[in-house]
C-alpha positions as semicolon CSV with decimal commas, in nm:
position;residue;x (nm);y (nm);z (nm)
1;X;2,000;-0,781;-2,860
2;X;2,042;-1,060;-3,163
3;X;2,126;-1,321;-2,875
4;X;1,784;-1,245;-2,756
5;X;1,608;-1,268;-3,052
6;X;1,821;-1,554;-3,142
7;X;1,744;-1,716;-2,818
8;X;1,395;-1,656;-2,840
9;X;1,370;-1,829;-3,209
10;X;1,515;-2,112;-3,074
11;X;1,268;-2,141;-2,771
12;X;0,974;-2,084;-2,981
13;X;1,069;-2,350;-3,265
14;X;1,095;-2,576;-2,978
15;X;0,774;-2,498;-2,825
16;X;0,641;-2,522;-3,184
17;X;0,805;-2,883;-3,225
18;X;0,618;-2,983;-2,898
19;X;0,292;-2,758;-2,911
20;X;0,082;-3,024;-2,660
21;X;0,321;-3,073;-2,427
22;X;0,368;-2,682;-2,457
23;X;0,012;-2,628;-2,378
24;X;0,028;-2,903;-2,062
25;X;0,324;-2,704;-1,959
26;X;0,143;-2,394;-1,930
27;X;-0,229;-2,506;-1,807
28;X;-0,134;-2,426;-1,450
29;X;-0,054;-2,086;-1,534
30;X;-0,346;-1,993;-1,766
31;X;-0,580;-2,114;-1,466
32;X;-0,379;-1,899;-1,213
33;X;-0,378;-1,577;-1,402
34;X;-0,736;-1,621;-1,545
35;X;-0,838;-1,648;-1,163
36;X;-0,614;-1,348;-1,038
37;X;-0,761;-1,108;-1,318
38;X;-1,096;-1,259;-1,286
39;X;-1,078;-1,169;-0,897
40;X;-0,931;-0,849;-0,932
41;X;-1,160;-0,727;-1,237
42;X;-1,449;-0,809;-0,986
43;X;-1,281;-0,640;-0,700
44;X;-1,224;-0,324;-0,867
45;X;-1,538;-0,312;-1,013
46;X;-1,725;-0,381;-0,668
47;X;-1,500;-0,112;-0,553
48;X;-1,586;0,161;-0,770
49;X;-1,981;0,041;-0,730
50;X;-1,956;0,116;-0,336
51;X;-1,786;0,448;-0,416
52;X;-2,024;0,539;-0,643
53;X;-2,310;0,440;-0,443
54;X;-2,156;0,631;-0,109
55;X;-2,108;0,908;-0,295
56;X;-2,428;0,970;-0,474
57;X;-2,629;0,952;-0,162
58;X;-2,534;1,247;-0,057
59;X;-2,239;1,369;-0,279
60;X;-1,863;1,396;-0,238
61;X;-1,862;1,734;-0,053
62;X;-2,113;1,667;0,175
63;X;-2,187;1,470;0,493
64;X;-2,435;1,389;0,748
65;X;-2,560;1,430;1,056
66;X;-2,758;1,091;1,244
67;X;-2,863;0,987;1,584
68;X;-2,542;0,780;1,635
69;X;-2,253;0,716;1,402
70;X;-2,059;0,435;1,264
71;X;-2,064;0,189;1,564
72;X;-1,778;-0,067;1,538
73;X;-1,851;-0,195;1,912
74;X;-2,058;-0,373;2,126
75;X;-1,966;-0,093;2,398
76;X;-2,029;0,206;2,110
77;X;-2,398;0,087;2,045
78;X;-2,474;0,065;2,416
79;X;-2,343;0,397;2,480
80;X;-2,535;0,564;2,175
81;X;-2,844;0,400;2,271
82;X;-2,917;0,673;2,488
83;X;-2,880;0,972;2,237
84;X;-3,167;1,141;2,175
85;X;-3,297;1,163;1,796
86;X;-3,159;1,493;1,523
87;X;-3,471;1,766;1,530
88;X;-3,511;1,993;1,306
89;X;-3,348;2,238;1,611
90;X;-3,051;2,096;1,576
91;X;-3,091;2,174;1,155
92;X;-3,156;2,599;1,242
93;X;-2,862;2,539;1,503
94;X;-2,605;2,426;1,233
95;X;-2,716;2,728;0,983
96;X;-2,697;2,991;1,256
97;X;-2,362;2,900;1,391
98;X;-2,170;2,703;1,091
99;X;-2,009;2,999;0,857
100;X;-1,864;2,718;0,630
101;X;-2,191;2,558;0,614
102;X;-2,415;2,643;0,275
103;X;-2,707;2,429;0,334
104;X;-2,868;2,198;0,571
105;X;-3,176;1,947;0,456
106;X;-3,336;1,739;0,652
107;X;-3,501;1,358;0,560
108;X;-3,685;1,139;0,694
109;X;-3,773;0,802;0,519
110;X;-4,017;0,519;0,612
111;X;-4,074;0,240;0,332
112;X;-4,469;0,189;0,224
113;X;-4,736;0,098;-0,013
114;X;-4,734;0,316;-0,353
115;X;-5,073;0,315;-0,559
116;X;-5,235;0,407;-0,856
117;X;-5,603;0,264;-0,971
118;X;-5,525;-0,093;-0,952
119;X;-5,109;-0,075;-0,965
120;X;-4,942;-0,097;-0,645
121;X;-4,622;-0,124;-0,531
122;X;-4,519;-0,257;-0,218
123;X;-4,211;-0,143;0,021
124;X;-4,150;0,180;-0,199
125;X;-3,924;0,401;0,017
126;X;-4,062;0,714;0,086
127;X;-3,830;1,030;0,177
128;X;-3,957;1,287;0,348
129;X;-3,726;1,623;0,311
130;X;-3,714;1,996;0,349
131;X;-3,715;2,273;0,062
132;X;-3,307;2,223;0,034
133;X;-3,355;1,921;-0,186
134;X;-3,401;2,143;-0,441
135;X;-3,061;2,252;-0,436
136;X;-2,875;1,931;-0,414
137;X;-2,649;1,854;-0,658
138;X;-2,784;1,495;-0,678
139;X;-3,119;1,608;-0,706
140;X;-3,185;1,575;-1,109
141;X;-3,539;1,589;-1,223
142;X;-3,604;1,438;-1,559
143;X;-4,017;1,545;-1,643
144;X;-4,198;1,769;-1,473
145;X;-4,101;2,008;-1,228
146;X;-3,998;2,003;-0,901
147;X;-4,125;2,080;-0,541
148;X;-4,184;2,424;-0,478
149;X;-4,046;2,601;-0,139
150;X;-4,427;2,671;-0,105
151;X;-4,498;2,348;-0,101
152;X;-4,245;2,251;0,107
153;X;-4,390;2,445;0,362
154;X;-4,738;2,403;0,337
155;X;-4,671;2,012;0,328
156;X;-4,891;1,987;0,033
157;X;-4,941;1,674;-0,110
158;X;-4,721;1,679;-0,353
159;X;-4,459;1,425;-0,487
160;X;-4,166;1,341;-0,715
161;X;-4,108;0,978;-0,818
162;X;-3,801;0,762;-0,923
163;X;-3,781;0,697;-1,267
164;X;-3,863;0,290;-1,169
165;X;-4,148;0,367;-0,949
166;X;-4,321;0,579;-1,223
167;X;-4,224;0,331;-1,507
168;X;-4,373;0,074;-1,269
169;X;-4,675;0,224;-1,143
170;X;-4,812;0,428;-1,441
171;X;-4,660;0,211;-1,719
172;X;-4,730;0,393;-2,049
173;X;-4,904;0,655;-1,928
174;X;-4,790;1,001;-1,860
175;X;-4,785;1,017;-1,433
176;X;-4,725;1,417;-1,421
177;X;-5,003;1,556;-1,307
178;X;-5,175;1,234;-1,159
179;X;-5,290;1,146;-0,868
180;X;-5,182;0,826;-0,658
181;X;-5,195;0,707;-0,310
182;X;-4,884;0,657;-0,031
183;X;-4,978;0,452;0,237
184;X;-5,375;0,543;0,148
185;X;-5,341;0,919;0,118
186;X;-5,359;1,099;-0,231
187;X;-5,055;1,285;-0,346
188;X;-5,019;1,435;-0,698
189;X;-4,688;1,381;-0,929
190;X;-4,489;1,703;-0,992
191;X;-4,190;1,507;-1,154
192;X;-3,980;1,193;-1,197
193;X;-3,640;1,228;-1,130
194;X;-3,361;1,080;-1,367
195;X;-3,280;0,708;-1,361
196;X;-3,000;0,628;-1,161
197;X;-2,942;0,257;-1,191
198;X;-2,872;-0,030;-1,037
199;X;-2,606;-0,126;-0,720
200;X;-2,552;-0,500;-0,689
201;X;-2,914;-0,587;-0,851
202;X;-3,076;-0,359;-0,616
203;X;-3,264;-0,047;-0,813
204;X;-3,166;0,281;-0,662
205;X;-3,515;0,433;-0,855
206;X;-3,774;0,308;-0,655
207;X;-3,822;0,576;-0,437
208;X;-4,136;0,844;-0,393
209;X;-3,992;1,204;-0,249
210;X;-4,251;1,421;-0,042
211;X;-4,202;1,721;0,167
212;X;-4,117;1,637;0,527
213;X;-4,435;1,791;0,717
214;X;-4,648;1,590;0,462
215;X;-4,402;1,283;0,624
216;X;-4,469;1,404;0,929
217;X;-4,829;1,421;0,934
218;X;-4,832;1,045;0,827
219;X;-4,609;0,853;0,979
220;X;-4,560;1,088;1,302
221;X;-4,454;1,407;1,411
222;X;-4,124;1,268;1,554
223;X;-3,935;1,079;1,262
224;X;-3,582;0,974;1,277
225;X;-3,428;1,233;1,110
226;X;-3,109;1,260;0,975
227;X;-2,949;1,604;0,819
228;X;-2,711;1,631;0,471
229;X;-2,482;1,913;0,550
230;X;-2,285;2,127;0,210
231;X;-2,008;2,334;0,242
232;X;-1,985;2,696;0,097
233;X;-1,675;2,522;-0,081
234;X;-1,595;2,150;-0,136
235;X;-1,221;2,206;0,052
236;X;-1,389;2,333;0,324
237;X;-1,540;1,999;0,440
238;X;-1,367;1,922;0,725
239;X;-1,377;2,271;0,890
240;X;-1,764;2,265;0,849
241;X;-1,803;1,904;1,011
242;X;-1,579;2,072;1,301
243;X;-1,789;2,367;1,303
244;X;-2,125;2,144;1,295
245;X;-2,009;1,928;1,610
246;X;-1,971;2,249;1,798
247;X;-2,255;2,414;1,662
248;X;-2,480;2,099;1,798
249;X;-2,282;2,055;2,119
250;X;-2,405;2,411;2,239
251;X;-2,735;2,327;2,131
252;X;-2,720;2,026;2,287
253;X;-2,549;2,222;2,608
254;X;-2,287;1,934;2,611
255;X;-2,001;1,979;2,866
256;X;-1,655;1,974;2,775
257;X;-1,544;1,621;2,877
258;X;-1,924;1,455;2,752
259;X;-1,905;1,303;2,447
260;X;-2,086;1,324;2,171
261;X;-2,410;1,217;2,124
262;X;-2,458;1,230;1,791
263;X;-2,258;1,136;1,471
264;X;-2,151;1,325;1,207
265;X;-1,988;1,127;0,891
266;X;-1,872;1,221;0,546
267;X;-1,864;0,986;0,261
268;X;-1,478;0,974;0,306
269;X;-1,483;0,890;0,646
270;X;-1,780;0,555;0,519
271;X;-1,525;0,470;0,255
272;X;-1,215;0,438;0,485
273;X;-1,415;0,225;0,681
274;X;-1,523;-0,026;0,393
275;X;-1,185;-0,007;0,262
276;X;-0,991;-0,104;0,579
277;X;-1,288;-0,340;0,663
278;X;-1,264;-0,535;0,290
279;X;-0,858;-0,451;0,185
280;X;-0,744;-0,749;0,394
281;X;-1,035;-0,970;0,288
282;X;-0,941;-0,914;-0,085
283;X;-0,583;-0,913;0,011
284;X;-0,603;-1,284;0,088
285;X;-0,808;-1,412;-0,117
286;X;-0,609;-1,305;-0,411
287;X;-0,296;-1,472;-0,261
288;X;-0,453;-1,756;-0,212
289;X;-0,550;-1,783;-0,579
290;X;-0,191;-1,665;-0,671
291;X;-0,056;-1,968;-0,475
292;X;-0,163;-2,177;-0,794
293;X;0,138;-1,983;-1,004
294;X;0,384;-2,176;-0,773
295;X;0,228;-2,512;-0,852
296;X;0,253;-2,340;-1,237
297;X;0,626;-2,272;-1,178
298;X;0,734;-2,617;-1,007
299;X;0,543;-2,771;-1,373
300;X;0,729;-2,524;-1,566
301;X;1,077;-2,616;-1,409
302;X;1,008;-2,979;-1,419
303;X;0,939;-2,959;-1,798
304;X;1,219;-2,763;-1,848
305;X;1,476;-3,020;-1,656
306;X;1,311;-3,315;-1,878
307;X;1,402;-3,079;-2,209
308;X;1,793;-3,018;-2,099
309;X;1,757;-3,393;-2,020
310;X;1,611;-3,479;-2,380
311;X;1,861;-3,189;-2,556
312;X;2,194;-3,306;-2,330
313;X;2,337;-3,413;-2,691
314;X;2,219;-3,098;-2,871
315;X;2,364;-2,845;-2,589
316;X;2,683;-3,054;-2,534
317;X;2,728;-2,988;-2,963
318;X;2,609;-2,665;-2,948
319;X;2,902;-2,598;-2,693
320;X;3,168;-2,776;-2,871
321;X;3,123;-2,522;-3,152
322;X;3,183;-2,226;-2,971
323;X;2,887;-2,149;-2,730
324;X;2,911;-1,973;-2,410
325;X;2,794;-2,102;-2,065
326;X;2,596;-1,766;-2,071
327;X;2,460;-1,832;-2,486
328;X;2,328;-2,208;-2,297
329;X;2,174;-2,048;-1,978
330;X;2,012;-1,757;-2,190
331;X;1,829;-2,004;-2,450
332;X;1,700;-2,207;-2,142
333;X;1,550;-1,917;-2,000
334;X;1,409;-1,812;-2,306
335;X;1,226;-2,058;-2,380
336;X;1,099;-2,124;-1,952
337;X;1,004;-1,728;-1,976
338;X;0,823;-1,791;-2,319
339;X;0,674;-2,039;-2,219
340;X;0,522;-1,930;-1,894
341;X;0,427;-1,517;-2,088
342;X;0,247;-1,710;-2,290
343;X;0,025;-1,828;-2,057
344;X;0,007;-1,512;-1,934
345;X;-0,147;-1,372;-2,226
346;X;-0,370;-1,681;-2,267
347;X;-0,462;-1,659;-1,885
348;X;-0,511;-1,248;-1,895
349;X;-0,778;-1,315;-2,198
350;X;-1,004;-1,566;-2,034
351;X;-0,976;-1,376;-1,679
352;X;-1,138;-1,086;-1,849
353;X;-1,367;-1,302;-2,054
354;X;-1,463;-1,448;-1,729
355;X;-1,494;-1,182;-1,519
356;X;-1,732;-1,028;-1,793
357;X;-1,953;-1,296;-1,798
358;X;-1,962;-1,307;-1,415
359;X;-2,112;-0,958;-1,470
360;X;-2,373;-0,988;-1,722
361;X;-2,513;-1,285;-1,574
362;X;-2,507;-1,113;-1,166
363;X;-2,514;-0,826;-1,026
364;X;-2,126;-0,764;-0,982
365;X;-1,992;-0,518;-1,174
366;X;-1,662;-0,589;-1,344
367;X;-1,366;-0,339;-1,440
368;X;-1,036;-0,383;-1,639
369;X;-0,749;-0,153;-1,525
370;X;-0,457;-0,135;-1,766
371;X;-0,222;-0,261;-1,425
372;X;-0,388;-0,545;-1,424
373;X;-0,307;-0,706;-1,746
374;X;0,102;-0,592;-1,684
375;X;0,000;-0,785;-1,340
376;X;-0,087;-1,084;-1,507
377;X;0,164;-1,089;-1,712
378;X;0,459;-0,940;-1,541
379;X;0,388;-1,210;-1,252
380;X;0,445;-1,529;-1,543
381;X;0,713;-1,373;-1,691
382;X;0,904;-1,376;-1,304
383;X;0,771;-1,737;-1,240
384;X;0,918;-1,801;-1,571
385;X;1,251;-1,645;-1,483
386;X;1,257;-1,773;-1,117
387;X;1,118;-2,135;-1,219
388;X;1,386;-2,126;-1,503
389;X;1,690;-2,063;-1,337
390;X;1,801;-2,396;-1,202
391;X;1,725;-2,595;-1,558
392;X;1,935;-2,331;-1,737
393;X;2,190;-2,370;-1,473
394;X;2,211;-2,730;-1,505
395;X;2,203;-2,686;-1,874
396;X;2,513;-2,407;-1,857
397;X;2,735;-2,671;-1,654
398;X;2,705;-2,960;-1,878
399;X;3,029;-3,039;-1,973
400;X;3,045;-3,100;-2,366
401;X;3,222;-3,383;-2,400
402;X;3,032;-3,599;-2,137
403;X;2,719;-3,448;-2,306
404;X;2,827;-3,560;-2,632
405;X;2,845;-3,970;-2,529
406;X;2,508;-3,935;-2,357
407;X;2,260;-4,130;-2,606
């Protein structure tokens, strides 16, 4: 342990001694780790965005039920062309034959013109659901009060806003309670539900909820609908997306070797997608950047041939008083390991620096995980090592008295 230390006082006196050419030495490797951390600060964020923004459509224990599913072929989207469009059938068929199923909503949405006296807002999207978005855990009503099953029923003209849309249309004023017009036709605000945020720039609170027969009688009686499915429990997902498909293959009185023609999706199943579709992508493009910490290394090991090549005199006396072969390699090392950590540290800094200024000045989010600083880090400290080896080597077999006449 004191040949460490010792070691490492003599590396950093003579990085002191030579603090420019230090900082040259390690410029490749502060631009390669503040462009790894940068990257992967931005990928994790952008990760954890999509996952939140899968997930809080429709929530973790929950999935869906559409016209076709996730199509990852040109012969997949000409074979669900022909499928015919969810009903609200195929909703009472899941509840009467899916035991592990606890509710069943169905939406609609169509994007439209939102009004109020002179304020309008154009392209609002406008959901059109069944009394079960009441009990939705996602559903979270901030003023007011929300749809009643009644109401629901009825189709009255009722409607709850996102917290944008209000903030938007009414401005100052209170909007419970109001009346504005969707698409021309006079609904009253019951509520505005929480704020939400923001994924990627892109508000996720400018939305206007109605009940689905009010939808219907608006923009048609037929709607593409899609259904959100809960389990009783949230470990019982997969055996009520089982029990779904069969539930809608006997209502759809599918034979045994037809396919399916429908799809039914969980937020898992959306996530695996994205992750095996973007893993690779990010994969790359993080080596790529890492290929910059060889062109760091070879610097590093050049430097550190020039220094035994400056210090020949210095080891060769160093040696005729005693030192080891091992004592010589180890102080090389040192210093080519200092040396490149400490760019590391420098590099790790203004990767995070950079990566949060790439996210207050756009829309991609930005996260620091703890492994990514012992990433940057660990990964100069082996360039170090590896880069190190053959100067301290070179340095090690210097024989003393031949070091000694060198001038």
């Amino acid at each position: 342990m004191y040949r460490y230390f010792e070691a490492a006082a003599i590396a950093l006196q003579a990085i002191w001694a030579n603090k420019l050419r230090a900082m040259l030495t390690v410029l490749g490797n502060v631009v390669a780790v503040t462009s790894i951390i940068a990257v992967v600060s931005l990928v994790q964020g952008l990760n954890a965005n999509v996952t939140d923004a899968i997930q809080s459509g429709v929530g973790a224990d929950a999935f869906t039920v559409q016209r076709t599913g996730i199509v990852l072929s040109d012969e997949q989207a000409e074979r669900v062309q022909s499928n015919p469009r969810v009903t609200l059938d195929d909703a009472a068929s899941i509840r009467r034959l899916s035991p592990s199923v606890s509710l069943v909503m169905a939406q609609a949405q169509a994007s439209t013109r939102v009004k109020y006296r002179a304020e309008s807002l154009d392209s609002i999207t406008i959901q059109g659901v069944t009394k079960e978005f009441n009990s939705l855990p996602t559903t979270n009503i901030e003023r007011g009060r929300a749809i009643t099953p009644s109401e629901f029923d009825a189709g009255r003209h009722t409607a709850l806003l996102g917290y944008d849309a209000a903030d938007r249309l009414f401005g100052s004023l209170d909007p419970l309670g109001k009346d504005m017009q969707i698409d021309g036709v006079p609904f009253q605000v019951v509520g505005v539900c929480a704020q939400k945020g923001s994924i990627f720039g892109q508000s996720q609170d400018e939305f206007a909820v109605i009940p689905l027969e009010a939808f219907r009688h608006m923009f048609g009686v037929r709607p593409q609908l899609q259904l959100i499915v809960r389990p009783t429990d949230a470990s019982l997902v997969r055996a009520a997306m089982d029990e779904t498909t069969v539930a809608l293959r006997i209502q759809r009185r599918l034979r045994p070797k037809q396919p399916d023609n429908f799809g039914v999706q969980s937020s898992d199943t959306v996530l695996q997608i994205y992750n095996q579709t973007t893993s690779w992508i990010f994969a790359i493009l993080i080596g790529v950047v890492s290929l910059s910490l060889v062109v760091g290394g070879i610097v590093i090991m050049n430097i550190m041939l020039m220094v035994v090549s400056e210090r020949t005199r210095e080891i060769g006396l160093r040696k005729s008083l005693g030192a080891r072969k091992s004592d010589i390699l180890w102080q090389i090392l040192t210093e080519s390991i200092t040396l490149s950590t400490f760019g590391g540290f420098v590099g790790t800094t203004l990767g995070f620096l950079v990566a949060w200024g790439i996210s207050k000045v756009s829309p991609l989010p930005a996260i620091v995980e703890p492994w990514s600083v012992v990433l940057g880090i660990g990964m100069t400290a082996i360039v170090g090592l590896g880069f190190g080896i053959y100067p301290a080597m070179r340095a090690a077999a210097l024989d003393p008295i031949e070091a000694l006449r060198r001038e």
